[in-house]
C-alpha positions as CSV (number, residue, x, y, z in Angstrom):
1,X,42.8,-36.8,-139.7
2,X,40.7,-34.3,-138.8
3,X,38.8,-36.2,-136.2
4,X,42.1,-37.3,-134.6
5,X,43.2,-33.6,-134.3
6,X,39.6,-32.7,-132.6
7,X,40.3,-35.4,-130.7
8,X,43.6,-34.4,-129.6
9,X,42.6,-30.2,-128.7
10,X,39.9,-31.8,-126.8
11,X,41.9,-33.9,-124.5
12,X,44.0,-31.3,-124.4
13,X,41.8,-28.6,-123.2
14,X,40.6,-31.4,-120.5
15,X,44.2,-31.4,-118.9
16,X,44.9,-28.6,-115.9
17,X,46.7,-25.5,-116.6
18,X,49.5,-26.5,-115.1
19,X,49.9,-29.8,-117.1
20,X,49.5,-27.5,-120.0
21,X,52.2,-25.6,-118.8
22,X,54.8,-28.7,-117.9
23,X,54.0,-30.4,-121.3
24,X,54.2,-26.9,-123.6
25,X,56.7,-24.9,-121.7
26,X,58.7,-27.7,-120.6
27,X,59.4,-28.7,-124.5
28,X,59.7,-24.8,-125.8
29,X,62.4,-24.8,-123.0
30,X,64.0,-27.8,-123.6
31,X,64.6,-26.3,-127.5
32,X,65.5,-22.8,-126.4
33,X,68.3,-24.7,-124.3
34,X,69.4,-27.0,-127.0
35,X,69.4,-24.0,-129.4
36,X,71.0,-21.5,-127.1
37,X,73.4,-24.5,-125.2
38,X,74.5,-25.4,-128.8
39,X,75.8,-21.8,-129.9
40,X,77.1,-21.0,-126.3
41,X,79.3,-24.3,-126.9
42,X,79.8,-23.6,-130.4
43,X,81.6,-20.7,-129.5
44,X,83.4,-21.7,-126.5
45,X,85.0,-24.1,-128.9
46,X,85.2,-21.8,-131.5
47,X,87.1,-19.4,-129.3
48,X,89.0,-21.9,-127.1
49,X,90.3,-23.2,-130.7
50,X,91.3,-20.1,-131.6
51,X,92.6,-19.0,-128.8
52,X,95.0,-22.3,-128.8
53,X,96.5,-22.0,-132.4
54,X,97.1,-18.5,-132.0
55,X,99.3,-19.8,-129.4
56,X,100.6,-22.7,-130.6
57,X,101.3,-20.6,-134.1
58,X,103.3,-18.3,-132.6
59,X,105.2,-20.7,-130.9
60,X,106.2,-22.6,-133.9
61,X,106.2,-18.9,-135.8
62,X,109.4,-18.1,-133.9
63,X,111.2,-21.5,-134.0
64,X,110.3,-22.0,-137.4
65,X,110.8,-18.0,-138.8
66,X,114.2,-17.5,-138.3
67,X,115.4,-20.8,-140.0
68,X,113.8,-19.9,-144.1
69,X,115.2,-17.9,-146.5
70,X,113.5,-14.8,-148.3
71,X,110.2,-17.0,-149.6
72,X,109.4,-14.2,-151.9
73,X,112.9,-14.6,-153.7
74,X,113.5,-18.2,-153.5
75,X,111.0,-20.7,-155.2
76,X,112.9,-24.0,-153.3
77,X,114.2,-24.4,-150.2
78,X,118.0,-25.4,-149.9
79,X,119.6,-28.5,-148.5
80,X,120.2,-26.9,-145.5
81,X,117.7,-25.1,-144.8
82,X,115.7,-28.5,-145.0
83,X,118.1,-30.1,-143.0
84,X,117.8,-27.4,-140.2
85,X,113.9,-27.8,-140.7
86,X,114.3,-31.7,-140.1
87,X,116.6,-31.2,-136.8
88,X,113.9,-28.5,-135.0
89,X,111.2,-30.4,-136.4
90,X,112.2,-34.3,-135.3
91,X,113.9,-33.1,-131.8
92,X,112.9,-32.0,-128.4
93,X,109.6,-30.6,-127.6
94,X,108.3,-29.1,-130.7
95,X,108.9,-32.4,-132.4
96,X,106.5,-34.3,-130.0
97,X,104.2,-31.9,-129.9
98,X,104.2,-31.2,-134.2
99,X,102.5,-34.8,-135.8
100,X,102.3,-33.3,-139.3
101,X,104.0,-30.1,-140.5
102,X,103.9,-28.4,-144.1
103,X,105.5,-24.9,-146.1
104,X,102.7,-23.9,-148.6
105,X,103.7,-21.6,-151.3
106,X,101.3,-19.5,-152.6
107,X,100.5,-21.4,-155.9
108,X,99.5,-24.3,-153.9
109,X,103.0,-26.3,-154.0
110,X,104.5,-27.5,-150.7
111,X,108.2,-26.0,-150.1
112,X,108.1,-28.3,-147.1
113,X,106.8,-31.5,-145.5
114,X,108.1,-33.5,-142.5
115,X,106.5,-36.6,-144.6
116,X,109.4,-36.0,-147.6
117,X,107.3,-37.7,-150.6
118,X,105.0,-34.5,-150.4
119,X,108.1,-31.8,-150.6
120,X,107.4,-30.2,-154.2
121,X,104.2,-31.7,-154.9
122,X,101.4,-29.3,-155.7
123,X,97.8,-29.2,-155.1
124,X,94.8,-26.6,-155.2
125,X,94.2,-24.5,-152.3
126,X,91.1,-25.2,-150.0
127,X,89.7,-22.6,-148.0
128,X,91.9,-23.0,-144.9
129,X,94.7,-22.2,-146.9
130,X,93.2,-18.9,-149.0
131,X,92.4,-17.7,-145.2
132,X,95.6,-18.3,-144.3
133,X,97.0,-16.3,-147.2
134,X,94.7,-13.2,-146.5
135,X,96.4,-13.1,-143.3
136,X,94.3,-15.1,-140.6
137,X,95.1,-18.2,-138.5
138,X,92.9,-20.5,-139.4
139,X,92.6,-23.9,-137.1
140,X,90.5,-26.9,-136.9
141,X,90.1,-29.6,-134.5
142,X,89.6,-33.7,-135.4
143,X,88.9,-32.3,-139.4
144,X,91.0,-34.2,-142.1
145,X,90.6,-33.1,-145.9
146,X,91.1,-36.1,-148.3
147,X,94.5,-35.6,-148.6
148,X,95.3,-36.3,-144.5
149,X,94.8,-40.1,-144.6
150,X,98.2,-40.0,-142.1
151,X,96.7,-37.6,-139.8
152,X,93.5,-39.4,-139.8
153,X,95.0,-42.4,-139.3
154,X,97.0,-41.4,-136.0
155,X,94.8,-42.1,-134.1
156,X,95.5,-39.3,-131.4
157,X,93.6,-36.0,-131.2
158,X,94.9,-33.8,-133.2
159,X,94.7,-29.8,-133.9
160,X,95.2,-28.6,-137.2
161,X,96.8,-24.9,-137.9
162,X,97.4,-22.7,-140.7
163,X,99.6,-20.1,-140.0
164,X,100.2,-17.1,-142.2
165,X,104.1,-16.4,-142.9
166,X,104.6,-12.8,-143.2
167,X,108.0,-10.6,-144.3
168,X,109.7,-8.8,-141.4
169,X,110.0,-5.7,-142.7
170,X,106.5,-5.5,-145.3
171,X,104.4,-7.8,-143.2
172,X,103.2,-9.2,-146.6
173,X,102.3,-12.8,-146.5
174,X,104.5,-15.2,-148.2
175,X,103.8,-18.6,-147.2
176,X,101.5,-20.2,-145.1
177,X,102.8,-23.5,-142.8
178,X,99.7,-26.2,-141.9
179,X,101.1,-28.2,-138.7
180,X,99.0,-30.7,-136.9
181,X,99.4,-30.2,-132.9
182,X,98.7,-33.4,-130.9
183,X,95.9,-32.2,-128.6
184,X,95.2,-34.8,-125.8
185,X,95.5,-31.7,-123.3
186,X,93.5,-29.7,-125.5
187,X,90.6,-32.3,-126.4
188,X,90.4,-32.8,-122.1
189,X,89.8,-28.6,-121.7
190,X,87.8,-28.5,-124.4
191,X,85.3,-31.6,-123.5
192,X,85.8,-29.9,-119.7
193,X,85.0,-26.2,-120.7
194,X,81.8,-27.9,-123.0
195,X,80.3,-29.7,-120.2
196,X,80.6,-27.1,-117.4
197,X,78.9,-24.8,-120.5
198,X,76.0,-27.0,-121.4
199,X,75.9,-27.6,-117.3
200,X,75.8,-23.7,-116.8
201,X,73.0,-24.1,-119.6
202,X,70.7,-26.6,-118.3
203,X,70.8,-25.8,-114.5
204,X,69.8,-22.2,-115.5
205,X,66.8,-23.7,-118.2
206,X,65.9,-25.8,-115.0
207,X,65.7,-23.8,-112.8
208,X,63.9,-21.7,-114.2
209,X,61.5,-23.6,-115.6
210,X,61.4,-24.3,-111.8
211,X,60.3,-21.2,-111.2
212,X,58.2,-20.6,-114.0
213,X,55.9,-24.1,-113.0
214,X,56.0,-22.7,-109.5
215,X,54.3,-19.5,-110.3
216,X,52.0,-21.3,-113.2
217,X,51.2,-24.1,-110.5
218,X,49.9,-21.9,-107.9
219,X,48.1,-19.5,-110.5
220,X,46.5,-22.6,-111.8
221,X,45.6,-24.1,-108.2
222,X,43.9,-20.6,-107.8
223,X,42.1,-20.5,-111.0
224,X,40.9,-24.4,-110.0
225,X,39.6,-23.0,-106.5
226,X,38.1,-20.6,-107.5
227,X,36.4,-22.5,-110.9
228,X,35.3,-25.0,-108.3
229,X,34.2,-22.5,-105.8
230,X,32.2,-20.7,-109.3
231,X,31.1,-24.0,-109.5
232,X,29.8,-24.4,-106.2
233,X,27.5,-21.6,-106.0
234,X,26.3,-21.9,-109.1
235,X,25.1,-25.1,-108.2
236,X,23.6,-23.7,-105.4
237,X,22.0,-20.7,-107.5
238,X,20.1,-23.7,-109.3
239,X,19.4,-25.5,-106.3
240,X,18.1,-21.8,-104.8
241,X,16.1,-21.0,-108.1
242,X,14.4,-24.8,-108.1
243,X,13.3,-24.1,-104.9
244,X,12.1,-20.7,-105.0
245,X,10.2,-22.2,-108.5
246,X,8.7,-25.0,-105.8
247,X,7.9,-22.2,-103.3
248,X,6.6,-20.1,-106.1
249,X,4.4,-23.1,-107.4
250,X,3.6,-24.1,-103.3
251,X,2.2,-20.4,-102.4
252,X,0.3,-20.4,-105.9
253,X,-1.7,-23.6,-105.0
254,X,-2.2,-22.5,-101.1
255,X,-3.5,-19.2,-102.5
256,X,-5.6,-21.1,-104.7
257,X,-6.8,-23.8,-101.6
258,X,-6.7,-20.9,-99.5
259,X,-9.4,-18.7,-101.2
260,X,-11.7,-22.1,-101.8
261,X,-10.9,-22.9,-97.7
262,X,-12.3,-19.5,-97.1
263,X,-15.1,-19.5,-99.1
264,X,-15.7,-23.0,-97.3
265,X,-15.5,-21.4,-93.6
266,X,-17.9,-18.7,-94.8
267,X,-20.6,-21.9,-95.6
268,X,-19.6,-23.7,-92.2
269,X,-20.5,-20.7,-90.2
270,X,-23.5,-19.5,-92.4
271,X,-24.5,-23.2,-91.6
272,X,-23.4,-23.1,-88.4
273,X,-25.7,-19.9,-87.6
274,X,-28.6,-21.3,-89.4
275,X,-29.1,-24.2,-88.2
276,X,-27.7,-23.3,-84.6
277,X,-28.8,-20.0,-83.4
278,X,-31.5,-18.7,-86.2
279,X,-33.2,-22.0,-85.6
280,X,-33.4,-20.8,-82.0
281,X,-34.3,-17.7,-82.2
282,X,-36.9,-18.5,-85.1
283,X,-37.9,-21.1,-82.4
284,X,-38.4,-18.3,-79.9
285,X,-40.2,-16.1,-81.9
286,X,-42.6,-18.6,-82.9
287,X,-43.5,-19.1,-79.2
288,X,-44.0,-15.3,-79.1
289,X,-47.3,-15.9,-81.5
290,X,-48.5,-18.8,-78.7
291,X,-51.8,-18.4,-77.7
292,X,-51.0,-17.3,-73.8
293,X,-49.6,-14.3,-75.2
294,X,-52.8,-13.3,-77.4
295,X,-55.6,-14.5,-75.8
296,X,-57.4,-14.6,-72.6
297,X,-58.0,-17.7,-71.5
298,X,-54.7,-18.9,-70.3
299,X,-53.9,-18.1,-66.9
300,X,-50.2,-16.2,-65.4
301,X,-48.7,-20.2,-64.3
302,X,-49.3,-21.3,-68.1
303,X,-47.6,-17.6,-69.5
304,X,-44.9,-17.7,-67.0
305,X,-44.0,-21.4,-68.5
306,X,-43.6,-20.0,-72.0
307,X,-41.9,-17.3,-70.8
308,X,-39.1,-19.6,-69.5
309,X,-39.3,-21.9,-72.4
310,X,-38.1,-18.1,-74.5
311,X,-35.4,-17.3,-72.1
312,X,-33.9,-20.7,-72.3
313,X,-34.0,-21.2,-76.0
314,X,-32.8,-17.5,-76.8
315,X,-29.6,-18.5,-73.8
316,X,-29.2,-21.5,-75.8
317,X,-28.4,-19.0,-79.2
318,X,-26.3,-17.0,-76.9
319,X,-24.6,-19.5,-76.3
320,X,-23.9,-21.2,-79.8
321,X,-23.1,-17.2,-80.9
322,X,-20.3,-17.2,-78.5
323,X,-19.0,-20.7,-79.2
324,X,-19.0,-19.7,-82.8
325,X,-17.2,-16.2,-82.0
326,X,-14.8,-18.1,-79.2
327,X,-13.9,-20.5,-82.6
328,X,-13.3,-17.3,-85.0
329,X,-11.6,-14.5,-82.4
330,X,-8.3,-15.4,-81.1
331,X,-6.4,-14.4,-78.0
332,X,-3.9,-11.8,-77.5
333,X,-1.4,-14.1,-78.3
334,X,1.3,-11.8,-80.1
335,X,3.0,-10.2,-77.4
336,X,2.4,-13.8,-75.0
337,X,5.7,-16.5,-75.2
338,X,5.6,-19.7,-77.1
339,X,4.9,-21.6,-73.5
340,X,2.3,-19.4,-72.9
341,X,0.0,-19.8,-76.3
342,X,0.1,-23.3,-75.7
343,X,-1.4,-23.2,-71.8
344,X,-3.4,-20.6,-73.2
345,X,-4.8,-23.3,-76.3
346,X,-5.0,-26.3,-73.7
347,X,-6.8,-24.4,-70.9
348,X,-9.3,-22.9,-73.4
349,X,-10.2,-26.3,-74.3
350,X,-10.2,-27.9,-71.3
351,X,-12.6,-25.0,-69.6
352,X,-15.1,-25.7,-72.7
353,X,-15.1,-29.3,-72.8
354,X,-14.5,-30.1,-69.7
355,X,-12.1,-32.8,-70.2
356,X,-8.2,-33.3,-68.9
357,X,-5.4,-32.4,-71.3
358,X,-1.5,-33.7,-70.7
359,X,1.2,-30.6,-71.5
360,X,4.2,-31.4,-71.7
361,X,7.1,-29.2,-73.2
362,X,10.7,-28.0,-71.9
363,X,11.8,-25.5,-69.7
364,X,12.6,-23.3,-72.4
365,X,11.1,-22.5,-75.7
366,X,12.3,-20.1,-78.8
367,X,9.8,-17.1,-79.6
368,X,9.1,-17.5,-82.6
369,X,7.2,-14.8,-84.9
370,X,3.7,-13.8,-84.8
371,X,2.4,-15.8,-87.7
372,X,4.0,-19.1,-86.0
373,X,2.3,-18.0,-82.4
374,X,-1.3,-18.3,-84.5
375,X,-0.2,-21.1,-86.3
376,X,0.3,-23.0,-82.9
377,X,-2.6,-21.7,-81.1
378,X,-5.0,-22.7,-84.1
379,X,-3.4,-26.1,-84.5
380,X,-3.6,-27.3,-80.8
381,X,-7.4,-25.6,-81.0
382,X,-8.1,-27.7,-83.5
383,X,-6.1,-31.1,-82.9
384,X,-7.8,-30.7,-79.4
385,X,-11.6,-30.4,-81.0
386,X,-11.0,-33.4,-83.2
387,X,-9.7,-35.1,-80.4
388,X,-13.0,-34.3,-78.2
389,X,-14.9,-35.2,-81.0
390,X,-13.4,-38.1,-82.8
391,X,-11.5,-39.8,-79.8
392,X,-14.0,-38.8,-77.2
393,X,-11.9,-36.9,-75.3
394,X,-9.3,-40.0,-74.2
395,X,-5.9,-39.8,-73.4
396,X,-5.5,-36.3,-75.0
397,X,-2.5,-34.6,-74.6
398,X,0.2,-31.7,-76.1
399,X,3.8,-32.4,-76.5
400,X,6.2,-29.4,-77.8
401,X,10.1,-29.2,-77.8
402,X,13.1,-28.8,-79.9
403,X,14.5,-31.5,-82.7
404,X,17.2,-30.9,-85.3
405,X,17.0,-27.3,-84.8
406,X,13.2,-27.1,-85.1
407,X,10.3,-26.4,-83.2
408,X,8.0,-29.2,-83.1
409,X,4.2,-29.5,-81.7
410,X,2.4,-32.7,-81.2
411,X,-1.5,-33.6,-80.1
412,X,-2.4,-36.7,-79.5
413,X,-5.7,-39.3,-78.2
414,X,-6.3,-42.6,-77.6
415,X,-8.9,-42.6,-80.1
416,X,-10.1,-45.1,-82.7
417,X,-8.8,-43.4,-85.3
418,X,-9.5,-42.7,-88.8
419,X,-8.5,-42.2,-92.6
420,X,-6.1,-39.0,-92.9
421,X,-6.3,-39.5,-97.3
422,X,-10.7,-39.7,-97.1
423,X,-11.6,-37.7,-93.3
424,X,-9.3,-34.1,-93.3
425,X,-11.9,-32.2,-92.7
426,X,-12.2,-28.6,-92.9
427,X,-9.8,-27.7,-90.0
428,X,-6.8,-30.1,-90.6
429,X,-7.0,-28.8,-94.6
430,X,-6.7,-25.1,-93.4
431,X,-4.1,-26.1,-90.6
432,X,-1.9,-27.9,-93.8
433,X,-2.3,-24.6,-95.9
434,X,-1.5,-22.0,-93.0
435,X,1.7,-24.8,-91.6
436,X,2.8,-25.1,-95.1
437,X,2.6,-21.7,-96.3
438,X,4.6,-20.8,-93.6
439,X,7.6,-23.0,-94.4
440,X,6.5,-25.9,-92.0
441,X,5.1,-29.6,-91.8
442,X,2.4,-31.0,-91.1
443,X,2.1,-35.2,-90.3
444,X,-1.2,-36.9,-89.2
445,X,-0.4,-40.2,-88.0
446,X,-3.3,-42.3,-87.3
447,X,-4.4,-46.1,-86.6
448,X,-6.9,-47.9,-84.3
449,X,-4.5,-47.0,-81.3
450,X,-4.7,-43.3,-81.5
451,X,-4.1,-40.3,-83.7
452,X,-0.6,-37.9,-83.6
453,X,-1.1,-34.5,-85.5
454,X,2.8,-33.1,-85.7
455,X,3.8,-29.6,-86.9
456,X,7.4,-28.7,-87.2
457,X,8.5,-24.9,-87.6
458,X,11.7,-23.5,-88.6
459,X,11.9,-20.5,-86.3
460,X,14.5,-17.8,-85.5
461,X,14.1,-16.2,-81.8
462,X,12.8,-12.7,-82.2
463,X,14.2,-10.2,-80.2
């Protein structure tokens, strides 16, 4: 039982507001009319009833008043008065209307019938008839007592009075007289004056209940927006915190592969400068010991040789110093437009190595920030060396433009290609970290056709 009842709050709680609303209030409504329709009708008929034997009693009150004796006096009624009783009561209109008709004295014994085999008989008094007594006009509509198996059996409608007898001149009550009216008329303004009542009842429950599921209806299709607009963002609050835990885990692991990259240019360069340009110069200095300069017998032709030998080798350290400083210093690329860093990149390359490189990009570019300008720059820098290197220079070329709303870069060769997962060297690893850490991509698509290094951006113009 228990189960069944958790069973039942829980599809209850499942269903809308305003289903809530239709089910509960429409019920509590439909018993507060039934309640309130059933005393408003109870009363109409109540008071209608009353209203309709008071008349009808006073009616028969002053045909019937004038034709009996002093009741207090006499215990019977004469021959004549019954006689004059019989002629109003079995002619003309007040005979039609009267089915039943009855003189109570106030011991309980009937003075006068219009059915003659009760005249004289006696019986206890119900409560219609103490009422009646005590001075009220008591009335009932379609309600026989055992003792009205006629009445009951008429078959008409019928409207039952009691109607206090009272002295002229004390106003004391002396007898009562019980007449049944026939009420066809009466049954038809009573069933009328019901219906318009329960109408009047129901049409106002209705409508406002109307109302009322109006006003619940729109509250609830508020409460539902807004639930599902609560719902919404916190959805995206999860979907904001998951990513800003990715992020959070991303920059972690590019500080992490950043420091080791470091750490890993500082070798390349040592390298670079000792077995580059120290070797040179070590190389030149070592020729400074040679013989021509210490001793004698080498004449000015063999000195001057040496001499040249110096200068070249100590040119050729100059040089690799600068290539290595032309790699590490960058351009003043933070003030220069997005079209700009990348003529600048491709015209850098092309005066060092000598080779042709294909630009091509749209009419117009978005500036993006600093940090992206580099990030450009040092990607074509670098796609362009590994082109030169590993593709020996063929086919290479820069594409740049706008897709989906993002800036993307592209360097290319007709190389042989190689294996992105076993041969990222150095470069392309720092040129992930520095894309990614910025919120970009970075794709290497390779096979024996060529290489494509791709970098997309998400930028916002700067002023």
């Amino acid at each position: 039982m228990t189960r069944i009842f958790q069973n039942l709050a829980r599809r209850w709680s499942e269903l809308s507001l305003a289903l809530q609303f239709v089910v509960a209030g429409g019920f509590g409504l439909l018993v507060v009319m039934v309640i309130v329709g059933t005393w408003v009708t109870t009363q109409i008929r109540d008071g209608v009833t009353r209203n309709s034997a008071a008349t009808t009693a006073l009616y028969v009150d002053s045909v019937i008043a004038p034709l009996l004796p002093d009741l207090r006096k006499s215990e019977e009624l004469s021959a004549s008065v019954k006689q004059a009783l019989d002629e109003t009561l079995g002619q003309g209109a007040l005979g039609k209307r009267l089915a039943s008709f009855r003189l109570w004295r106030r011991d309980g014994t009937i003075l006068y019938a219009k059915d003659s085999a009760l005249t004289g008989r006696r019986f206890d008094l119900n409560d219609n008839l103490r009422s009646a007594f005590q001075g009220s006009v008591v009335a009932q509509f379609d309600t026989f007592d055992e003792n009205e198996d006629k009445e009951r059996a008429a078959g008409v409608p019928l409207l039952e009075i009691y109607n206090p007898v009272r002295e002229p001149w004390s106003g004391e009550v002396v007898a009562v007289t019980e007449f049944y009216e026939v009420a066809s008329d009466f049954k038809a303004t009573l069933a009328s004056a019901l219906l318009s009542s329960w109408l009047v009842v129901a049409g106002t429950t209705l409508t406002a209940f109307l109302l009322l599921s109006g006003i619940v209806l729109r509250g609830s299709r508020i409460i539902d927006d807004q639930r599902g607009a609560l719902r919404r963002q916190v959805s995206e609050l999860q979907g904001l915190v998951t990513q800003n835990n990715a992020l959070r885990h991303r920059v972690q692991r590019a500080s992490r592969r950043a420091t080791a990259l470091n750490e890993r240019y500082l070798r390349r360069i040592g390298a670079d400068l000792h077995d580059g340009p120290a070797q040179l110069v070590a190389l030149a200095a070592l020729r400074m010991d040679s013989p021509v300069f210490t001793g004698d017998g080498h004449g000015s032709e063999g000195r001057s040789t040496e001499i040249a030998m110096i200068r070249k080798t100590l040119e050729d350290a100059m040089r690799e110093i600068r290539g290595i400083c032309t790699g590490l210093v960058l351009p003043q690329i933070e003030t220069a437009a997005a079209a700009d860093v990348l003529r600048l990149a491709v015209e850098e390359h092309e005066r060092r190595t000598g080779t042709s490189v294909t630009l091509t990009m749209p009419r117009h570019l978005p500036e993006p920030g600093a940090s992206e300008k580099i990030s450009i720059y040092r990607f074509v820098q670098e796609g362009l060396n590994n082109a030169y290197r590993h593709g020996r220079g063929k086919d290479q070329a820069v594409r740049a433009g706008m897709k989906n709303g993002r800036l993307f870069v592209e360097v290319s060769d007709g190389g042989p290609g190689f294996d992105p997962a076993r041969a990222e060297g150095l470069g392309l690893a720092g040129l992930r970290e520095r894309v990614e850490s910025i919120g970009g991509q970075f794709e290497t698509l390779t096979g024996p056709k060529g290489t494509k290094l791709v970098i997309r951006l998400s930028v916002e113009e700067q002023a």
